[in-house]
N, C-alpha and C positions, 0 to 999 in steps of 0.2 A: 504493500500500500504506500511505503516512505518513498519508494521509486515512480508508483503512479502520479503522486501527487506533484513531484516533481517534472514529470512531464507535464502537467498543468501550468503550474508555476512560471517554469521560464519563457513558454511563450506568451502569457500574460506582462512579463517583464518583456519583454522585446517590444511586445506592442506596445505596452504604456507610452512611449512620445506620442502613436499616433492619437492617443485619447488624451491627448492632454486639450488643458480650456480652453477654448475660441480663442480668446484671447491672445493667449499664447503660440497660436496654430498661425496668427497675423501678426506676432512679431510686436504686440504690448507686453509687456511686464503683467503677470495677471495681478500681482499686490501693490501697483501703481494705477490701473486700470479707471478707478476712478476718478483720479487725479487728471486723466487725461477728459475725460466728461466735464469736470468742473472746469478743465482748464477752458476746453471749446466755450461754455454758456460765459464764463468770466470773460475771456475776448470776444463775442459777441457785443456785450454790453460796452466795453472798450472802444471798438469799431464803427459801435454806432454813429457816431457822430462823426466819424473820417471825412464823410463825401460829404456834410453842408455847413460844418461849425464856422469855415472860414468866410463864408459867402453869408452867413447867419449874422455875424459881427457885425461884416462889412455892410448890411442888408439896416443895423441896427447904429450904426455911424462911428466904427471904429475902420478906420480907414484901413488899405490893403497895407501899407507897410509898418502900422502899428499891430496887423492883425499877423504880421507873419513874425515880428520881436514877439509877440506872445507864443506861438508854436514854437520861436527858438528856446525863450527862456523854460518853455517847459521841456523842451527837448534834451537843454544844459541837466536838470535835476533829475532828466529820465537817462541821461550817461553815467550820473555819477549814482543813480539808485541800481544800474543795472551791472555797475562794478561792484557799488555795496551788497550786492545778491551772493555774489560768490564769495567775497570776503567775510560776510557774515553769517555764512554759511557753513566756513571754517572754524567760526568764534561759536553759535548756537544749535546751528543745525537747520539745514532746507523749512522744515514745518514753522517752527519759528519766524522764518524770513517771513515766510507766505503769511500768517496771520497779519506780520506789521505792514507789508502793503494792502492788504486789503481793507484796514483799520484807514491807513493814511487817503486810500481811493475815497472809500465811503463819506470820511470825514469831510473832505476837501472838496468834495462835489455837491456835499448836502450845500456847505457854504455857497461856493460858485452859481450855485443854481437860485440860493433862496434871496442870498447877499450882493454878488457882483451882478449880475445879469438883471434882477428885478428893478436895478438902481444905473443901468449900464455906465459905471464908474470901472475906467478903464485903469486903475490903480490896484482895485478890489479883481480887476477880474485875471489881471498879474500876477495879485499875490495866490489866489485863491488856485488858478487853474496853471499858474507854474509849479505849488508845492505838490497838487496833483500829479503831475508826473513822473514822485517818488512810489506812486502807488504800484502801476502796471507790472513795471521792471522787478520789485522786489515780489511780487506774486509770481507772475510769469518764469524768470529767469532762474527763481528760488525753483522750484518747482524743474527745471532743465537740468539743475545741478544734483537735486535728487535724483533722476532719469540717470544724471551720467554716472553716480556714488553707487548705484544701488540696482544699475543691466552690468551680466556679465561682457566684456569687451567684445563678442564674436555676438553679440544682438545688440552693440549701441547702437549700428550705424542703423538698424530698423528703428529703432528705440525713438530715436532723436527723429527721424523721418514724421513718425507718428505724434512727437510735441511738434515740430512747425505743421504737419496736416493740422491739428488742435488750434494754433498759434493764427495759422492766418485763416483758419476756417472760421476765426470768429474776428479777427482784424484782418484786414475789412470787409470778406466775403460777405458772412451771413450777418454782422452788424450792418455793412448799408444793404442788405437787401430787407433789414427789419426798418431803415430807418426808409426805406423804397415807400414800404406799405404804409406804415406811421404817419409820419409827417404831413402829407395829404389829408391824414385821417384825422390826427387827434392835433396836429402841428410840430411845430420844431422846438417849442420849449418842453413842451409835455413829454417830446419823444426824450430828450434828457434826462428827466423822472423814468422813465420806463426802464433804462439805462441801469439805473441807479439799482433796481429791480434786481436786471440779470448778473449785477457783478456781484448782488449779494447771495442769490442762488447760487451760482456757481461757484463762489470762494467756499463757501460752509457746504455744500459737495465734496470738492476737494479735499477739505480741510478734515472734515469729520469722518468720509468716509473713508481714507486711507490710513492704514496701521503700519505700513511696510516701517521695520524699525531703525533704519538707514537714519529718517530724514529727520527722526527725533533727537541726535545725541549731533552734538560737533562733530566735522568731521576731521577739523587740524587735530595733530599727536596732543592727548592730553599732558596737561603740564605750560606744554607753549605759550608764553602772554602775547594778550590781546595783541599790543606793536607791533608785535613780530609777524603776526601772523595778517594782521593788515598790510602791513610794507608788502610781505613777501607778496602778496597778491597783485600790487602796482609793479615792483622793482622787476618781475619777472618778463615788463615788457621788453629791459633792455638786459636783462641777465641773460636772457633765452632770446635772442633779436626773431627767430623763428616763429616764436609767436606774440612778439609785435607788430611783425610783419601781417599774419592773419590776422591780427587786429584789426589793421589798415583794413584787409580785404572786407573783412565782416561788415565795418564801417560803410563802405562804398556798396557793398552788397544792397541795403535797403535806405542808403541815402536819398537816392531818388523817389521810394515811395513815400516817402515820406514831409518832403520837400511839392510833390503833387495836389497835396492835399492844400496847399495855398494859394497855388492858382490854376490847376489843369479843369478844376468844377466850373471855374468863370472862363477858361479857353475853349473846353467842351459845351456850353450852356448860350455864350455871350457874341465868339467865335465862330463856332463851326453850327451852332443852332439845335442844339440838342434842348429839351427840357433838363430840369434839376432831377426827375425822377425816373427819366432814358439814363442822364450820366450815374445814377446811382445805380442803374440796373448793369450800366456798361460796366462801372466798379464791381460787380457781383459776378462778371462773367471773368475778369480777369483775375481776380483772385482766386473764385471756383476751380479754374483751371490750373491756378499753378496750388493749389491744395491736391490736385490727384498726380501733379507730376513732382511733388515736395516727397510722396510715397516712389515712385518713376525712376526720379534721378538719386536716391537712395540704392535702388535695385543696381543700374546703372553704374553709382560711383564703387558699389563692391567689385564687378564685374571687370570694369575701365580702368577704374583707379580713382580715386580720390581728387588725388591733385589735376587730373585730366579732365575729370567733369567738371570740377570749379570752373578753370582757365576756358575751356571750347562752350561748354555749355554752358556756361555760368556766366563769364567777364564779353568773350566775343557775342555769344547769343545775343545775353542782354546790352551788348553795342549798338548791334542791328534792329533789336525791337523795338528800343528807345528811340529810335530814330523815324521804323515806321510807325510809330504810335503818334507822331508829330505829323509827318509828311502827310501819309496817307487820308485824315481829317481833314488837315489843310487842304491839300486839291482837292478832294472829291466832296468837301462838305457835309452836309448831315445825312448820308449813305450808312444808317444804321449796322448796315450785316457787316461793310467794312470794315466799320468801327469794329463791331465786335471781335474780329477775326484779327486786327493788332492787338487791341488790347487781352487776346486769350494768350499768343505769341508772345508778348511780354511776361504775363503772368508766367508761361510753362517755362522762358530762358529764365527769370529769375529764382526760380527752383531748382536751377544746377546749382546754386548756394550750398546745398544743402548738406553736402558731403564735409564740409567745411565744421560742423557740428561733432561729428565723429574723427575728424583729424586734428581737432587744435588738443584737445585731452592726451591725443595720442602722442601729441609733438615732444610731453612731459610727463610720461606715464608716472613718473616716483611723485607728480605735481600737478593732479590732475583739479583738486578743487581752486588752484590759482590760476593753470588756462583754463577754465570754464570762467573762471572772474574776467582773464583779458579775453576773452571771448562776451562775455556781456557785455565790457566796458565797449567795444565794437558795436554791439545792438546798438546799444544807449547811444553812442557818440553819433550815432547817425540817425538816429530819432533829431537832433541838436545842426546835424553835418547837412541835412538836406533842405531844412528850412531857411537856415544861413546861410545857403549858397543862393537859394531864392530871394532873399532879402535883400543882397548883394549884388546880382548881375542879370535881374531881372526887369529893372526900371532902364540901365544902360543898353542890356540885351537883347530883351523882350523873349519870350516864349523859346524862338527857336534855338536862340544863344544859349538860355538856360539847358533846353537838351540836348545841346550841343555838349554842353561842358560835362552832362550826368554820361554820355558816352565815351568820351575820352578816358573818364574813372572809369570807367567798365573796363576798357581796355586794359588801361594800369593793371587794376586787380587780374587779369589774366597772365600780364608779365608777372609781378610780385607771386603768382602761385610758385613759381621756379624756383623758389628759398623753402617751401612747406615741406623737405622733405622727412619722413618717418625716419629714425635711427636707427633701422636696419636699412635704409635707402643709403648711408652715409658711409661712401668707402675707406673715410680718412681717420674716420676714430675718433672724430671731435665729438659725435654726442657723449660718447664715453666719458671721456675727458669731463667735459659740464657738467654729469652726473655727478662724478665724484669731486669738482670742483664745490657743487652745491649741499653734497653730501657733507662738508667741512662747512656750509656755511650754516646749514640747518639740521643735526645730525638725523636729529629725528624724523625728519620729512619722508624719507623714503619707506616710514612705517605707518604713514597717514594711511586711513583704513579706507578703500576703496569698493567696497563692496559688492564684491565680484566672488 
C-alpha cells in the first residue's frame, strides 16, 4: 500500500504548478494580488483629472502659464515623494509608505477641492495641489518596491509588467474614460469629488487586503541608521553611474506624458477641433493600448533582451510616434480614426519602457531597494521634467517645437541604454570591483533581505 500510494503522490507533485492560482498561472504574485486591484481603482481616481484639470483652471482664469508652474510645482514634490518611496521603504517598510500617501492624497485634495478651487485663489491652489503630489508617488511606487522585495527574480520582469498594466490602466486610461462619462454628466468639479471616492476604495483594498509579510518590516539590514540609509539611496546615483544613467532614461520615458497634459487637450480640442470628451476618449485609447503592450513588451524584453527593447522599442519607437501624434492631426484635422491610430502607436512605443523596471534592481542586485528609489526618483523627476519643459519652450516654440524637443529625449534615452549593462554583461570585472568596493562602504548591504 506504502508503494501505491506513492505512485499517487508524485504525480500529484508534478502536477501541482499546473494547478497552481490564476493568479499565478498570469505571472501576479498570488499574496500581492490585491495590491494590484487596489493599485488599478487608486490610479483611476488619480487619472481622472489628467485630460481636463489644465483646461479647467484655465476655463476658471488661471492662465496657461501659471496653470503649467502649478503641474511643475507638483511634479517637483511628486520626484522627491517618488524617491522618498524607496528610501523609506528601506527605513519602514512598503505598507507603511502606502498608508502615508494615501493619508497625504486624501488630505490635500479634500483641501484643494473645498479650499482652493471654491475661492479660485491661485496661492491656495499651489499650496494645496502641489503638496498633493506627495500623495500618488508614495502609494504607487511604495507598492513597486514591494512587487520588486517580495517576486522571486525569474517573475519580476512579469511582476512589474502587471504594476504599470495596474499603473497606467488607471492613469490615465480608465481615469479619463471615467472623467469621458462624468463631466458631461455631473460636471468637472463634482467629477473631483468622485475622485476622491476611488482613491479611497482602492488604497484601503490595497492596504487591508494584502498580508504578504515582505512589505510590513524595513527592508534596509537592521541596525543601519536612518542617514545612512537615506544617503545610500541618493548617493547611488553616482556610486553606481549605471543607474543614474537609467535614471535619466526613466525620466525621459514618461516626461512627455506628462508634460501633455498642459497643453495637447487645448491642441487637440482648440486646434485640430476635437470636442473635450473625443480628446478624453482619444486619451482612453492611447493609454488602453499601451496597458496591453506594458504586459507585450515584458514578454518581449525577456525574449530580446532588456536593454534592446528599451532602446528600438522604447527611445526610437516612441521618437517616431511622438512625432506622428503631432503631424498627423495637424494635416488631416479632426479625422477621428487617424487620430486614434497615432495616439494607440504612441501608447504601444511607450510600453517598451517597461523592461527598464526589471533591469535597474538588476543593475545592483546586493542594492536593490536603492535602485528601485533611483528608479522612482526617475518616475517623479518626470512627472516635474515634462511640465517644465512645456513651460519653457512652449510660448517660444509652440506645439511643434515642444514635440520636437520630447523626440530628440527619446532618442537620447535609446543611446544612454548602451551603459545598462547586467554584471554578467560586463567583460572587464568592474561590476565586481563596485561590489566589493561598496561592500566596504556599507558592510551590511549585501545582507539586505530581498525577498526572493
Amino acid at each position: 500500500m506504502t508503494s501505491v500510494s506513492s505512485t499517487h503522490i508524485d504525480p500529484r507533485s508534478e502536477a501541482a504548478p499546473a494547478r497552481r492560482h490564476w493568479t499565478e498561472r498570469i505571472g501576479i504574485p498570488r499574496p500581492l494580488a490585491w495590491g494590484f486591484i487596489g493599485l488599478l481603482i487608486f490610479m483611476i481616481g488619480d487619472g481622472v483629472e489628467f485630460g481636463y484639470l489644465s483646461p479647467y483652471l484655465q476655463d476658471h482664469g488661471i492662465g496657461a502659464q501659471r496653470a503649467a508652474f502649478i503641474f511643475t510645482v507638483y511634479g517637483t514634490t511628486a520626484a522627491i515623494a517618488a524617491w522618498l518611496s524607496g528610501a523609506l521603504s528601506d527605513m519602514w517598510g512598503p505598507r507603511r509608505v502606502m498608508w502615508t500617501g494615501l493619508g497625504v492624497w486624501v488630505v490635500c485634495h479634500a483641501l484643494f477641492l473645498t479650499i482652493a478651487l471654491t475661492t479660485v485663489d491661485y496661492r491656495l491652489i499651489l499650496l494645496t495641489y502641489g503638496l498633493r503630489g506627495f500623495g500618488y508617488p508614495l502609494f504607487a511606487y511604495g507598492f513597486l518596491v514591494w512587487v520588486a522585495a517580495a517576486t522571486p527574480q525569474q517573475r519580476l520582469g512579469t511582476a512589474v509588467g502587471w504594476f504599470w498594466f495596474a499603473f497606467t490602466g488607471g492613469l490615465p486610461t480608465l481615469g479619463s474614460l471615467v472623467a469621458s462619462g462624468l463631466v458631461p454628466w455631473i460636471g468637472s468639479y463634482a467629477t473631483l469629488w468622485v475622485a476622491l471616492g476611488l482613491i479611497v476604495v482602492g488604497g484601503l483594498i490595497a492596504l487591508l487586503l494584502v498580508h504578504e509579510p515582505t512589505g510590513h518590516r524595513r527592508l534596509a539590514p537592521e541596525g543601519e541608521r536612518p542617514l545612512v540609509t537615506l544617503l545610500g539611496s541618493l548617493t547611488i546615483l553616482w556610486r553606481r553611474p549605471r543607474i543614474g544613467v537609467g535614471a535619466i532614461v526613466r525620466t525621459i520615458n514618461t516626461a512627455p506624458q506628462f508634460g501633455f497634459m498642459v497643453f495637447l487637450p487645448i491642441f487637440f480640442t482648440e486646434t485640430v477641433g476635437f470636442t473635450l470628451e473625443e480628446w478624453l476618449r482619444l486619451l482612453t485609447v492611447m493609454f488602453t493600448t499601451n496597458i496591453g503592450f506594458n504586459l507585450v513588451f515584458g514578454v518581449i524584453g525577456d525574449r530580446m533582451g532588456w536593454r534592446r527593447t528599451v532602446a528600438l522599442c522604447g527611445g526610437v519607437g516612441s521618437a517616431i510616434s511622438i512625432l506622428a501624434l503631432y503631424y498627423v492631426p495637424a494635416a488631416a484635422g479632426p479625422q477621428y480614426a487617424l487620430a486614434i491610430l497615432v495616439a494607440a502607436f504612441y501608447g504601444a512605443t511607450l510600453a517598451g519602457y517597461v523592461p527598464l523596471s526589471a533591469l535597474m534592481p538588476s543593475l545592483a542586485p546586493e542594492h536593490k531597494g536603492q535602485a528601485m528609489a533611483a528608479l522612482n526618483l526617475g518616475a517623479g523627476a518626470s512627472v516635474v521634467a515634462g511640465p517644465a519643459i512645456v513651460a519653457v519652450f512652449l510660448g517660444p516654440l509652440g506645439v511643434v517645437g515642444v514635440m520636437w524637443i520630447f523626440a530628440v529625449l527619446y532618442l537620447a534615452s535609446a543611446a544612454m541604454t548602451a551603459f545598462l549593462k547586467l554584471p554578467d554583461e560586463q567583460g572587464d570585472g568592474s561590476a565586481h570591483s563596485d561590489a566589493h568596493e561598496e561592500v566596504g562602504e556599507r558592510q551590511t548591504a549585501v545582507s539586505a533581505p530581498q525577498g526572493e
